[in-house]
Each structure stands twice: as C-alpha cells, then as structure tokens.
PAKOLKE-330615 format. One record per residue (C-alpha): residue in one letter; y negated, z, x. Coordinates in steps of 0.2 Angstrom, whole numbers, plus 2048, in hexadecimal, padded with zeros to 3 digits. Layout:
% PAKOLKE-330615
aYZX/...
END
This chain:
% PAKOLKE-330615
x570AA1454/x56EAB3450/x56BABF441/x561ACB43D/x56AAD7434/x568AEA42A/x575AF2429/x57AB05425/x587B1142F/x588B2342E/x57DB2E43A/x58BB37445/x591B23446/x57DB1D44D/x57DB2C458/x58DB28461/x587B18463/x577B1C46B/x57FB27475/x58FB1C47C/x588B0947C/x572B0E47C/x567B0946D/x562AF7476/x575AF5475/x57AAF7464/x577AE645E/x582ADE46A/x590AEC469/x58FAEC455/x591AD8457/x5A0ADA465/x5AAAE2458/x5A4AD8448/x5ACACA452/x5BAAD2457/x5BDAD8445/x5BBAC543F/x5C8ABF44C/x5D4ACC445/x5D1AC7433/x5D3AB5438/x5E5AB9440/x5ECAC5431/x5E7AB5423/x5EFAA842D/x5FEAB142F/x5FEAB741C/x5F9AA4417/x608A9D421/x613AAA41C/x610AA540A/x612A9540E/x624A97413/x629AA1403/x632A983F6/x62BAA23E8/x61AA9E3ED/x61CA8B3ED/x625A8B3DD/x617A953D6/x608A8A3DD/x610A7B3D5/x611A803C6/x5FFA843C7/x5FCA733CF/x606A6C3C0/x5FBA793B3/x5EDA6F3BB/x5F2A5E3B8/x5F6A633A6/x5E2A663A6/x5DBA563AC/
END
C-alpha cells in the first residue's frame, strides 16, 4: 500500500534531486531513504532499550514507579 504524501525540502535540496535520481524518481528515492532511516531508528532504540534494561539503577527506579502505581489502584 502506498501514500501519497506533501512534503517540503529546500530548493538547492529538489534541484539535486532532479538532477541525480530524475523527477519520476524522487518518490521512490525519498522512500529508499525514509526506510533506511526507520531501520536505523529501530537499531539505535533496541539497543538503548536493552541497554537500560541491564542497568541496575533503571530497574530499581521502574519499580518504584511500578510500586507508585499499585499504591494508586
């Protein structure tokens, strides 16, 4: 399924596109490196959520909260 989508980029930045990947390839360029972007993203909060997960501090800190929580119910 696909989007259609509006987006804004500076001049110089269409011009380079045109240029380099042709205005009936923008599209698929733009989404080539949306999707490599996302993969990045993905990679960078696994490994900041399972780093946190092995810190001591954090865990003491979401169980208080957790605790905070039951308090509440």
């Amino acid at each position: 399924m696909t989007r259609t989508l509006s987006i804004t980029i500076k001049e110089n930045n269409y011009q380079d596109l045109k240029k380099l990947i042709g205005s009936r390839q923008i599209s698929r360029f733009v989404n080539q490196a949306v999707e490599k972007e996302l993969e990045q993203k993905k990679k960078e909060l696994i490994a900041a959520y399972q780093s946190s997960a092995k810190s001591k501090k954090l865990q003491k800190e979401a169980q208080i909260w957790e605790e905070a929580l039951e308090d509440i119910k």
